[in-house]
ZAMARGU-4260 file (C-alpha; in steps of 0.2 Angstrom, whole numbers, plus 5000, padded with zeros to 4 digits):
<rodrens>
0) 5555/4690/5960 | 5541/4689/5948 | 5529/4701/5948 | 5508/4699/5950 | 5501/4693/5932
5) 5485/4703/5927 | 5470/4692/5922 | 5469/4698/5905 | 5490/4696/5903 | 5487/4677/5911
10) 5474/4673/5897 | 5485/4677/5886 | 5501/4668/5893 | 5491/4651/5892 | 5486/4655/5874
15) 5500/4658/5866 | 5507/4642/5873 | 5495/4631/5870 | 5497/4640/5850 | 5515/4638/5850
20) 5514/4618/5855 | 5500/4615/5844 | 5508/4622/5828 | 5526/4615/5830 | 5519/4597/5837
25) 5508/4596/5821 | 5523/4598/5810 | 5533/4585/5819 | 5519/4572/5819 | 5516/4575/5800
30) 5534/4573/5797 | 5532/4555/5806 | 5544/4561/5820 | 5541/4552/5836 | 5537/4567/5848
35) 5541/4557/5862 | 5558/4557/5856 | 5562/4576/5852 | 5569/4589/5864 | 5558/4603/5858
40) 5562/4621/5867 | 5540/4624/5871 | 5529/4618/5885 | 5516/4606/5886 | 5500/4614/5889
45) 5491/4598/5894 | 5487/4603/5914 | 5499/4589/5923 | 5514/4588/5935 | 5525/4583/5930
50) 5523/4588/5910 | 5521/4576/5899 | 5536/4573/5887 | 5526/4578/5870 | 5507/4582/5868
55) 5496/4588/5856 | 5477/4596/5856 | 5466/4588/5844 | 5447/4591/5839 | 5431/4589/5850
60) 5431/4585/5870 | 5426/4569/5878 | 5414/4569/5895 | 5421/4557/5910 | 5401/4553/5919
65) 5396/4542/5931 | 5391/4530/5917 | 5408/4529/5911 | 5416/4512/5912 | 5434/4509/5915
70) 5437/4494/5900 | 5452/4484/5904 | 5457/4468/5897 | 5451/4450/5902 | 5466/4443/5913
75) 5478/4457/5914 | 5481/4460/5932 | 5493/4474/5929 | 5480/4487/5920 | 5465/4480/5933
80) 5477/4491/5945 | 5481/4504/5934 | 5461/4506/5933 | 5457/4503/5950 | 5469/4516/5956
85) 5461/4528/5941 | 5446/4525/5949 | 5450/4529/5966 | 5457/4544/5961 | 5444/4550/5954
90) 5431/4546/5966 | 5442/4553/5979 | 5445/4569/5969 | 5432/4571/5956 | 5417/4564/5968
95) 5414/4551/5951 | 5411/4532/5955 | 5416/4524/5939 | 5412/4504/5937 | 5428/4492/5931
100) 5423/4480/5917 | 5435/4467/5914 | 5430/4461/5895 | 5440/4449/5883 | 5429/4458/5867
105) 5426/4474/5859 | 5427/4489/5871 | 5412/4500/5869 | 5410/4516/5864 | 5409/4531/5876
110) 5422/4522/5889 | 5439/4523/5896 | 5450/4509/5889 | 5465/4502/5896 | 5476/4491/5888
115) 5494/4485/5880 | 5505/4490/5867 | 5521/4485/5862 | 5537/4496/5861 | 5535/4510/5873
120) 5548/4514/5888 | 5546/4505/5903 | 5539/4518/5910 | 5532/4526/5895 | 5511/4528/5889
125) 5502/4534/5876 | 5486/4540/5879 | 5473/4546/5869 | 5456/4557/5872 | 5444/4558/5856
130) 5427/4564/5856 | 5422/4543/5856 | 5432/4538/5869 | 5449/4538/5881 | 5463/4525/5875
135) 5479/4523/5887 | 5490/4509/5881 | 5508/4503/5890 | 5521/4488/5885 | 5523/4487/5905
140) 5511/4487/5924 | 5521/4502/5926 | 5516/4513/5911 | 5500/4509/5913 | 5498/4515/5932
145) 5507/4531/5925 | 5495/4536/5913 | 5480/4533/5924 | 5489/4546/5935 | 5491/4558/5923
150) 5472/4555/5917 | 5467/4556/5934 | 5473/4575/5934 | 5468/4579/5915 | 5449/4575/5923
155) 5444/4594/5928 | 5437/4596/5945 | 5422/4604/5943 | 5410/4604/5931 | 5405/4593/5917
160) 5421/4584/5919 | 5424/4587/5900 | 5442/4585/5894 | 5447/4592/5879 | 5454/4579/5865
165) 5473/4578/5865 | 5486/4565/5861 | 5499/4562/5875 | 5515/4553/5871 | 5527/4551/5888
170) 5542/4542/5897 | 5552/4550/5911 | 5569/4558/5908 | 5577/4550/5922 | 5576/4533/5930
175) 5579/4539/5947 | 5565/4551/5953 | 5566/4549/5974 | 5561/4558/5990 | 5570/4553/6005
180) 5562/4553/6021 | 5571/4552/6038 | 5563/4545/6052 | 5578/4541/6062 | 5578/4562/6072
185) 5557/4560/6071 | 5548/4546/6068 | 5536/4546/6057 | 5518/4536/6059 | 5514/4521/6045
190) 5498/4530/6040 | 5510/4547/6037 | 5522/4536/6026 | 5508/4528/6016 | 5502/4546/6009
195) 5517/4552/6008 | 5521/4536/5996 | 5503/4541/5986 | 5507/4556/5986 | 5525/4550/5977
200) 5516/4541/5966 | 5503/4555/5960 | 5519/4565/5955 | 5527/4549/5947 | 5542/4549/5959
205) 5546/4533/5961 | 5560/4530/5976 | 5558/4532/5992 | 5575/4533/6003 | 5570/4528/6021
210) 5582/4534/6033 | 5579/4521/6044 | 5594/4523/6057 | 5604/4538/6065 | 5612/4545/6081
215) 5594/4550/6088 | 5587/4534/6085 | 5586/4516/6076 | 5566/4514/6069 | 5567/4494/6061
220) 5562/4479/6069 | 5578/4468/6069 | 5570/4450/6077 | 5590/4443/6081 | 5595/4462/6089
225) 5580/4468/6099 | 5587/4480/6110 | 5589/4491/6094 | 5572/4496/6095 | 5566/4492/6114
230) 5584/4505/6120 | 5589/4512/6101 | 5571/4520/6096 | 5568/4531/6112 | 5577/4547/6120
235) 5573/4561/6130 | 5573/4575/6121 | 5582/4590/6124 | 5579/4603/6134 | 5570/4608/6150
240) 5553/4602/6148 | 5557/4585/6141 | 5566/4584/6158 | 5550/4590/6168 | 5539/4579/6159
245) 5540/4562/6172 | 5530/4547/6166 | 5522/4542/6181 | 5525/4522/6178 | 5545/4524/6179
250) 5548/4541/6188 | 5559/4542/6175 | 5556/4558/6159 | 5545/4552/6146 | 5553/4544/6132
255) 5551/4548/6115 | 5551/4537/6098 | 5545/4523/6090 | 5549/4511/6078 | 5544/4501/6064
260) 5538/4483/6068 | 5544/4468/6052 | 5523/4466/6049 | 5524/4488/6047 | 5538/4486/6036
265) 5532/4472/6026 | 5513/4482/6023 | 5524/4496/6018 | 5534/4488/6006 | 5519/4480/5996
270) 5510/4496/5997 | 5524/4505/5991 | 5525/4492/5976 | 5505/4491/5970 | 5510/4511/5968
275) 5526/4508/5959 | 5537/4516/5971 | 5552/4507/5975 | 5558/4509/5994 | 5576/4510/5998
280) 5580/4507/6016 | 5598/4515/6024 | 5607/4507/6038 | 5618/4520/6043 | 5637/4514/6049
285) 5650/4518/6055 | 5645/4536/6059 | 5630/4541/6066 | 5629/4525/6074 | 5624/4534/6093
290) 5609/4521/6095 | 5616/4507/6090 | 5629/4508/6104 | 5620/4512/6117 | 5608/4496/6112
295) 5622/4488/6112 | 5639/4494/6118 | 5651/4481/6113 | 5648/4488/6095 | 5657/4506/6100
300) 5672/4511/6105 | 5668/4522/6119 | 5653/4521/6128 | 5638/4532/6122 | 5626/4527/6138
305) 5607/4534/6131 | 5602/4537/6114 | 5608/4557/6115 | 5596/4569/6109 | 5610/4582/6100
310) 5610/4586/6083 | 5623/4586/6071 | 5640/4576/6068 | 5645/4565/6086 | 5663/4554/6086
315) 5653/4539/6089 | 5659/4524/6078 | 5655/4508/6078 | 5672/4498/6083 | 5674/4489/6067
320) 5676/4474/6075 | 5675/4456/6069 | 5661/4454/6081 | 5654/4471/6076 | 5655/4464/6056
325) 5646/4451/6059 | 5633/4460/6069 | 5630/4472/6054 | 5627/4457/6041 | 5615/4448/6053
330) 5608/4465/6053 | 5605/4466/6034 | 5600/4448/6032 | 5586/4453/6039 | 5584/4470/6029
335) 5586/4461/6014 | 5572/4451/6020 | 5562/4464/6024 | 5564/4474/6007 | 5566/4466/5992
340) 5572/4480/5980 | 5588/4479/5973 | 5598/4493/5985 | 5601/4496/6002 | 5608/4510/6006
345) 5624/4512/6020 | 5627/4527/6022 | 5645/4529/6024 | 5647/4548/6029 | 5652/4562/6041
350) 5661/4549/6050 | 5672/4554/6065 | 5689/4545/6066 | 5695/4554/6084 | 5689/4538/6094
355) 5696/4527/6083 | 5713/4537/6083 | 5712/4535/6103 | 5709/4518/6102 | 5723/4506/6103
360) 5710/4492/6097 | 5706/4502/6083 | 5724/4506/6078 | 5727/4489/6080 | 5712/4482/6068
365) 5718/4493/6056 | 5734/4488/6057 | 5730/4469/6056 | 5720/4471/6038 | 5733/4481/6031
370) 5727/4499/6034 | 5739/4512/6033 | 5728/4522/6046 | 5710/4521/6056 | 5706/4535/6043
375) 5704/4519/6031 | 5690/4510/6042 | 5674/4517/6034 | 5682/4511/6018 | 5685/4492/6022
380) 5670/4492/6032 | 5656/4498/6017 | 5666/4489/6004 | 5664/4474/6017 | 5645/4476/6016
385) 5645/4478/5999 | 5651/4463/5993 | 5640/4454/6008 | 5625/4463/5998 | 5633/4457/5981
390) 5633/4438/5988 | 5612/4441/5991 | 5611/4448/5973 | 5609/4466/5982 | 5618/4483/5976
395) 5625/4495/5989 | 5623/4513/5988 | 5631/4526/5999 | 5633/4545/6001 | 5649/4551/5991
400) 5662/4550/6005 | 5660/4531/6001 | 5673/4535/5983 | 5689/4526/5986 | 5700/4513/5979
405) 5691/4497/5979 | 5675/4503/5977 | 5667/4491/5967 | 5659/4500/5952 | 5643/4490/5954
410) 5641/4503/5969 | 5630/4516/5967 | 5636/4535/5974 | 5622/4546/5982 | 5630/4564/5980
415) 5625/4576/5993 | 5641/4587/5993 | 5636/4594/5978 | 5638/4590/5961 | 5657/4586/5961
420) 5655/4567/5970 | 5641/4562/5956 | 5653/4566/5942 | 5669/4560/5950 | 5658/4542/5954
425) 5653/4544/5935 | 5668/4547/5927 | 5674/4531/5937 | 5661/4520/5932 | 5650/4522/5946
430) 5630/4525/5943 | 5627/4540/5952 | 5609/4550/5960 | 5610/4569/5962 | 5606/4576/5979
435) 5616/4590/5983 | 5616/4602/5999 | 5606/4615/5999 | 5595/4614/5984 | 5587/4598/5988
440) 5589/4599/6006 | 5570/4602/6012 | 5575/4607/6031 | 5579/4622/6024 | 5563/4635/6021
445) 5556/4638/6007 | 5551/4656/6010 | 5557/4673/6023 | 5539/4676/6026 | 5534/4678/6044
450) 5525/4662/6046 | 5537/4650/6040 | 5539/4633/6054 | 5555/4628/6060 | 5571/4623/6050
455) 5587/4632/6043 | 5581/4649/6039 | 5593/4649/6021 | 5579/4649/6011 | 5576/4636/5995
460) 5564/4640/5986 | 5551/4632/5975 | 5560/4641/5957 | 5578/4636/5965 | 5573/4617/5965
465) 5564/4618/5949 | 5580/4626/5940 | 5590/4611/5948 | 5600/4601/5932 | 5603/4583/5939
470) 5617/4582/5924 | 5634/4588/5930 | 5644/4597/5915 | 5660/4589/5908 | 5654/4573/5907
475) 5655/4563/5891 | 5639/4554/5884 | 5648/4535/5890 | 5649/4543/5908 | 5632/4553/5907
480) 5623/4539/5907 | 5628/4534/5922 | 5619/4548/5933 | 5600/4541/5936 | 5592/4555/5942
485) 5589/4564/5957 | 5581/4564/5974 | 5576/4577/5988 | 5579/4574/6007 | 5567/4576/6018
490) 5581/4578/6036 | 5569/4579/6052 | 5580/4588/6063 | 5569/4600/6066 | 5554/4595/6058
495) 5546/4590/6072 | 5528/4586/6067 | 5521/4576/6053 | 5513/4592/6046 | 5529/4601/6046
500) 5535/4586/6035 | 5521/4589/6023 | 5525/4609/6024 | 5542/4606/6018 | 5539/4592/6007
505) 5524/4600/5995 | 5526/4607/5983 | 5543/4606/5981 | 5543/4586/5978 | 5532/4592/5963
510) 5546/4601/5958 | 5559/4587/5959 | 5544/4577/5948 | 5546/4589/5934 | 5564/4589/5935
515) 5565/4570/5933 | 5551/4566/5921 | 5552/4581/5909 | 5564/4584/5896 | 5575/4598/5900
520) 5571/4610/5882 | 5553/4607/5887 | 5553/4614/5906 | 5547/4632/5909 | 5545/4638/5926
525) 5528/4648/5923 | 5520/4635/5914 | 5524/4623/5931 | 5516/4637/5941 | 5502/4636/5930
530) 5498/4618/5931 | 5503/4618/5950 | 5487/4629/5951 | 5478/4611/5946 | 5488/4602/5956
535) 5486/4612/5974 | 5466/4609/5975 | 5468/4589/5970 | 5478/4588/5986 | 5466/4599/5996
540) 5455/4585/5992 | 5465/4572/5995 | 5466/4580/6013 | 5487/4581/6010 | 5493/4599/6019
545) 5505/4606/6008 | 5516/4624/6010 | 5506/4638/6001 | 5520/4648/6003 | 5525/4653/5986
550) 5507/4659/5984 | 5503/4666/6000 | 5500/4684/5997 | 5512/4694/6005 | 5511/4714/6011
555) 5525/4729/6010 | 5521/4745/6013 | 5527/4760/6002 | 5529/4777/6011 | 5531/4793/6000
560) 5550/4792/6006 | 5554/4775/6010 | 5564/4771/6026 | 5574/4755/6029 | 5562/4742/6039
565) 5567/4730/6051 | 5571/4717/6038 | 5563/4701/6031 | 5546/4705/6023 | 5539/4719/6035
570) 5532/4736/6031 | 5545/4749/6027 | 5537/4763/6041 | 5549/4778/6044 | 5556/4778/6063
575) 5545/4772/6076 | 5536/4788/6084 | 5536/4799/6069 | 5519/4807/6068 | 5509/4794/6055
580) 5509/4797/6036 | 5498/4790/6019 | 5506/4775/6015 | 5504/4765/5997 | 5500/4746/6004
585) 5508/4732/5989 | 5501/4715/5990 | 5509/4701/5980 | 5516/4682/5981 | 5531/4675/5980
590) 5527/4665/5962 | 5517/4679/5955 | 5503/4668/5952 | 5487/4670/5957 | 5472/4684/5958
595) 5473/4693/5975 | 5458/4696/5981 | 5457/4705/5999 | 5445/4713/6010 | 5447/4727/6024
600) 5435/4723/6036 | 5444/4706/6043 | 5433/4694/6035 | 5439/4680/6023 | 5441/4684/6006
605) 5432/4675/5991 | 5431/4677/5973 | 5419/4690/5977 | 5432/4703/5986 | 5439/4718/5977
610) 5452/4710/5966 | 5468/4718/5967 | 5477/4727/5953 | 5488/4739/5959 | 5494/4749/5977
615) 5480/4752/5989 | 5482/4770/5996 | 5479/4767/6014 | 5477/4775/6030 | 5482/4770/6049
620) 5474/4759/6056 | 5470/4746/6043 | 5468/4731/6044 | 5471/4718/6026 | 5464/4701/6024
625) 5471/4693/6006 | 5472/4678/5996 | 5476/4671/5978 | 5465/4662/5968 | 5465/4653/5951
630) 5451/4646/5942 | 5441/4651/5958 | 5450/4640/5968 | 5459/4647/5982 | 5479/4643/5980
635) 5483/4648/5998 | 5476/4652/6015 | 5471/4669/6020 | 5484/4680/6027 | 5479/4695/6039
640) 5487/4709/6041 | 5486/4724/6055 | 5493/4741/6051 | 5491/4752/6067 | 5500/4761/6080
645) 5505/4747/6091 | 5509/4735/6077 | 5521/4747/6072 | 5529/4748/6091 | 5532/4729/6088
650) 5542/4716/6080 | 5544/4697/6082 | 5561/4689/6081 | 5556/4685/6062 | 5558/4703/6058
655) 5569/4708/6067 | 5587/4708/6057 | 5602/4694/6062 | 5617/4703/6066 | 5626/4689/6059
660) 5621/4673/6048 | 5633/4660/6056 | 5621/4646/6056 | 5603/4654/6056 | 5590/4642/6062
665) 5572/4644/6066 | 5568/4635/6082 | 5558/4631/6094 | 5556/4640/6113 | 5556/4627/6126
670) 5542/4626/6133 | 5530/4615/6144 | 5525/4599/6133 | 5506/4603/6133 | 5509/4620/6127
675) 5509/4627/6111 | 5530/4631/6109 | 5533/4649/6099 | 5546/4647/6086 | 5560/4661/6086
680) 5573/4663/6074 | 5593/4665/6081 | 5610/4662/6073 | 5616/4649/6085 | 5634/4657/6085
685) 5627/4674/6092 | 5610/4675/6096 | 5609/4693/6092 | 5595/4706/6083 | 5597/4721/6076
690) 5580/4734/6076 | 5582/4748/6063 | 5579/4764/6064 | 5568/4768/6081 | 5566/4786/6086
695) 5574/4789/6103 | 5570/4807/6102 | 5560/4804/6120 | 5561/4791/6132 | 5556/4772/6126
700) 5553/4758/6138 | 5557/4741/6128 | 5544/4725/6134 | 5556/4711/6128 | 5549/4693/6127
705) 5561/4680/6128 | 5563/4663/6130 | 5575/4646/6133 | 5580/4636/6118 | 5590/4620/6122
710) 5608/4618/6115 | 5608/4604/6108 | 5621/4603/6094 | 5636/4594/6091 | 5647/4606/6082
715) 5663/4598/6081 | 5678/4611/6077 | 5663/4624/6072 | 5660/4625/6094 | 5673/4636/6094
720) 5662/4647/6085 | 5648/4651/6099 | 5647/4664/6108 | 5651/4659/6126 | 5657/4663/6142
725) 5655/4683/6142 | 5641/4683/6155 | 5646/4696/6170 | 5632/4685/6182 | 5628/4667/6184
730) 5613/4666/6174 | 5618/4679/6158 | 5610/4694/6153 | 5601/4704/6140 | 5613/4716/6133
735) 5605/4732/6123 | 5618/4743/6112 | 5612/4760/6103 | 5618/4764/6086 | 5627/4746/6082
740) 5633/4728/6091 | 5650/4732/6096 | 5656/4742/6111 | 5648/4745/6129 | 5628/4741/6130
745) 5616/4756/6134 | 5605/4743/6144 | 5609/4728/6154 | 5594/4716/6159 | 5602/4699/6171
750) 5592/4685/6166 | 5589/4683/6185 | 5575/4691/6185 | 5568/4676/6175 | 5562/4662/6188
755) 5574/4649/6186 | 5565/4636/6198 | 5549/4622/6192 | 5541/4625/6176 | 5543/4646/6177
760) 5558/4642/6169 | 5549/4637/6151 | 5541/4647/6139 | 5542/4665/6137 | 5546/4678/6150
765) 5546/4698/6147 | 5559/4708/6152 | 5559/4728/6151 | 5574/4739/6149 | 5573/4758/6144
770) 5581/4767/6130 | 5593/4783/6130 | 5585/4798/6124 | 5595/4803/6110 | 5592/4812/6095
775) 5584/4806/6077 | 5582/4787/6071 | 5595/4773/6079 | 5598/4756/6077 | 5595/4748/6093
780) 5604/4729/6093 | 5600/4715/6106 | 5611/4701/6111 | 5612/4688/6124 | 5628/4685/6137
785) 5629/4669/6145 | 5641/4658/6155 | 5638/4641/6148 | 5634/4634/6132 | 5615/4626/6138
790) 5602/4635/6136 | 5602/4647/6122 | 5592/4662/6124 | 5581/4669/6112 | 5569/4684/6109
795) 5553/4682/6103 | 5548/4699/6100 | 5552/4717/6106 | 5539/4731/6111 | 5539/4749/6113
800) 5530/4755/6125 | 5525/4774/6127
</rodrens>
């Protein structure tokens, strides 16, 4: 963890960068090298994400006004968009309104000028800012619509709008720079996809992998199959409340869902293109294929019923069929229709072979193509589909389980299992895009602090993607070339909302923007913070949320003689009930970036606040209120925090310690559907906490809040792993051990005394159980018995009451 940056030491940082560049890209461009071209080990100091391949600072400034025109040339369609979206950048951004004039003759002075030149990448611009005028050149539309994005950050905020004369020289490292986004466990509206697709193309990532398909739900229009999306794109979801929650028409719980109609798809697609973002859709088969079989059963090979609301790995497959085969190419006859880019994408993985091995049909198509088991199915089947694609001039791409024998090297591997399936698929011929589990895996959080939304509590954060290399070693330059880059998935399991997508989206994707586009020798991890500082208010005004967490300032407290605290990123008090002491109070942020400013008094801090420079020396009761700042923008939202008596006599379930890290999850309570739902965090193969160090010297009444969670996870083999089946009454109880997890409890609460019947059931109940007096500090552990598997039960927080 990087520590806080003084002012003056941040100065300095950006100086002798900007001096370093300066002096070796001066010698490179009087030596006649094209910088472009050379993998130099400095940073760009030019303000943009992602850097720039090669830049250099020149004399003088030039001022971006109102009177500016945008030149372009006289029937050139292609840098008429790249100035239009220039344009609407900066009058969305900047608050400047700048005319287009389209002119076949000399551009004037004083103007931004857009035209060709021969020679540069396909992707690849120069552009230029003198103190005359701003010149961005391209061989191709694409280029072009590149440099105005990176023009569009160089133009400060505030101000005179003066930017400082530089020469930019760039062309991404990578072909391959994709998000994917899966709208199959949540659906996503078509407004919400459209940002996120300008959003994609303000970073210059330019793939967009719509996971369109999946157990929980089918989301495209298919005109032939139309029960896909009147029975495939709506569940009930699990738990309690979505069972309460009747809609009134069918007396029947509200279904949830949606889909995308053809016309959706088809505005998406063209507004995808004018943005240079390339949409990829997946059709997932023959796992995860739930909705598609209860649309239309005759595909499976067991009946499914309703689309099922479980996450994780089920044993539905489609049957493989003859029937079923020629219902998956009528199926992409219209995707390929719909989307016109050169790859759909199939899937192909974490497919189940238990039905099929129970299936005498299934044994029996096997046999009849020559298959020497059912385990062989998902082969026959994707290479089928891939040489349908083929025959409609279409390249197939699939997760790396799809690496067999006969896979047609024309196939393009998406590795997710880590990097081993992108260099097996390159060393066989195969093009290949990175993706691997965990680090591009945006469920999971980006931070331990308190406030963090639900997804997989295994942190990955903003520095662990940016340090992501999408090259696997031991490949020879021949098979190199045939990785194309890298993309982040965006799983929705339990991303719920569409501002929980954005939270786990931003600003990682800038970090997969970098890693794609920028040479590798030129990448520095505290130049991208540095630059991201730019970045974070352009999307603030752009209205696009994004997760402050790496700059949201956080708060330990030092005692004289530190005592272990409850875990996570709580103070570090001695044992609960010890008479108070001075305590030293740290702020900092997760990157190390910003000026803390803070106040004491519970009002929001400005640039005007005390700033902070070292440990505040504080008394009980306090309460802190901080945030960073850069360039007198703030760089995350305000965080308060309260140091008294009874905040010291409580902890949430997000400071509280996991006794175990099976598979720690940060989920949601269920609760009644107009309510807001708190979010509590549990390993879901012992839901169990451990509270350090609480002072039983005299009796302690616990206040316990606690809550349902649905279980709604299919595990496969890994069930056997839950916790299940020790309840001593019908209900469960709430187990309280002294002094470690094991052995017989001090304190038994039944889960009886939570009302079972109507809505009571949902939301949080408190339970109270007293302590044993014992001597000193103990660790006091808390854990859940229960009969069956549905619900989970959770806590939410635990107090101490006097």
């Amino acid at each position: 963890m990087r520590t806080h940056c003084s002012p003056f030491l941040r100065v300095i940082h950006r100086c002798a960068r900007r001096l370093t560049l300066l002096r070796l890209t001066l010698l490179l461009f009087a030596a006649g090298t094209p910088v472009a071209a050379c993998a130099v080990g400095v940073v760009p100091a030019v303000g943009v994400v992602p850097a720039p391949a090669a830049s250099i600072d020149a004399t003088g400034s030039f001022q971006v006004a109102a009177s500016t025109p945008i030149v372009v040339p006289h029937g050139d369609p292609g840098a008429r968009a790249a100035a239009d979206r220039l344009a609407d950048l900066l009058s969305s951004v900047n608050g400047l309104r700048l005319r287009i004039r389209d002119t076949g003759a000399r551009a004037p002075e004083a103007a931004i000028v857009i035209g060709r030149r021969s020679g540069l990448p396909a992707e690849g611009y120069q552009l230029e800012v003198s103190s005359a005028r701003i010149t961005l050149t391209a061989t191709t539309d694409t280029g072009l619509f590149y440099g105005a994005e990176t023009l569009g950050q160089l133009v400060p905020l505030h101000g005179d709008h003066r930017l400082a004369a530089t020469r930019i020289q760039d062309a991404p490292t990578y072909a391959w720079r994709g998000l994917m986004l899966d709208s199959a466990r949540h659906f996503q509206r078509p407004e919400f996809v459209k940002r996120l697709i300008d959003v994609m193309a303000l970073l210059k990532l330019n793939v967009l992998h719509w996971h369109l398909t999946d157990d929980q739900g089918w989301r495209l229009q298919i005109r032939r199959y139309p029960k896909l999306t009147s029975i495939g794109a709506f569940r009930v979801p699990a738990g309690r409340a979505a069972q309460d929650d009747v809609d009134p028409s069918t007396h029947a719980p509200r279904l949830y869902g949606g889909f995308y109609s053809q016309a959706e798809v088809r505005e998406i697609v063209a507004y995808a293109a004018l943005r240079h973002v390339l949409i990829v859709p997946e059709i997932e088969m023959p796992g995860h294929a739930s909705a598609a079989i209860a649309a239309y059963p005759e595909l499976g090979t067991v009946p499914v019923g309703a689309v099922p609301s479980d996450w994780g790995i089920y044993d539905h497959v489609l049957n493989v069929s003859e029937p079923t085969c020629e219902f998956l190419e009528d199926v992409l006859a219209e995707v390929i229709e719909l989307f016109p880019g050169p790859y759909v994408h199939l899937g192909g993985d974490e497919v189940a072979t238990r039905e099929w091995e129970e299936s005498p049909a299934a044994r029996a198509r096997a046999a009849a193509l020559g298959l020497s088991s059912v385990a062989e199915l998902p082969h026959y089947l994707i290479q089928r589909m891939g040489r349908f694609l083929a025959s409609h001039g279409r390249r197939l791409i699939g997760w790396d389980e799809i690496i067999s024998p006969g896979l047609d090297t024309q196939s393009i591997v998406l590795s997710w299992r880590g990097l081993d399936g992108a260099a097996s698929a390159a060393r066989r011929g195969n093009d290949t895009v990175l993706s691997p589990w965990p680090t591009l895996y945006f469920d999971f959080m980006q931070s331990d602090a308190e406030d963090e939304p639900t997804g997989r509590v295994k942190t990955v954060t903003l520095h662990d993607v940016y340090g992501f290399d999408p090259l696997p070693s031991g490949l020879n330059p021949d098979q190199a070339k045939h990785v194309l880059g890298l993309q982040a998935n965006v799983w929705t399991e339990h991303i719920r909302t569409e501002e929980r997508a954005w939270h786990a989206t931003l600003p990682r994707a800038a970090a997969v923007a970098e890693v794609g586009w920028t040479p590798t020798p030129r990448r520095d991890y505290g130049d991208f913070l540095l630059r991201l500082e730019s970045l974070l208010p352009r999307l603030r005004a752009l209205q696009i949320p994004y997760a402050d967490s790496a700059f949201a300032v956080r708060l330990r407290q030092v005692a004289d003689t530190p005592q272990p605290g409850p875990g996570g990123d709580s103070t570090a008090r001695g044992p609960i009930g010890a008479p108070p002491a001075p305590v030293g109070v740290e702020l900092y942020t997760e990157s190390g970036n910003g000026e803390i400013h803070y106040t004491l008094d519970g009002s929001p801090p400005t640039t005007a606040s005390p700033l902070y420079q070292k440990r505040i020396e504080a008394h009980e009761p306090l309460t802190i209120t901080a945030a960073s700042f850069a360039s007198g923008e703030p760089l995350a939202a305000a965080r308060p925090y309260v140091l008294d008596a009874q905040s010291a006599r409580r902890r949430a379930s997000t400071q509280l310690e996991l006794c175990s890290t099976g598979l720690p999850l940060a989920l949601e309570v269920d609760s009644p559907v107009t309510d807001v739902r708190p979010i509590v965090r549990l390993d879901l193969f012992d839901p169990c906490w451990i509270w350090r160090g609480i002072d039983l010297s005299k009796s302690r009444t616990l206040a316990v809040a606690v809550g349902p969670v649905p279980f709604n996870y299919q595990l496969g083999a890994d069930i056997k792993k839950v916790r299940v089946g020790d309840a001593r009454s019908p209900a469960g109880e709430l187990e309280i051990r002294v002094d470690g997890c094991a052995g017989e409890p001090a304190e038994t609460v039944p889960l009886e005394t939570v009302p079972l019947a109507g809505a009571a059931r949902l939301g949080l109940t408190t339970l109270r159980a007293q302590l044993p007096v014992k001597p000193g500090a103990h660790d006091v552990c808390f854990r859940f018995s229960r009969r069956t598997l549905d619900p989970l039960w959770a806590i939410d927080s635990v107090t101490i009451q006097e």
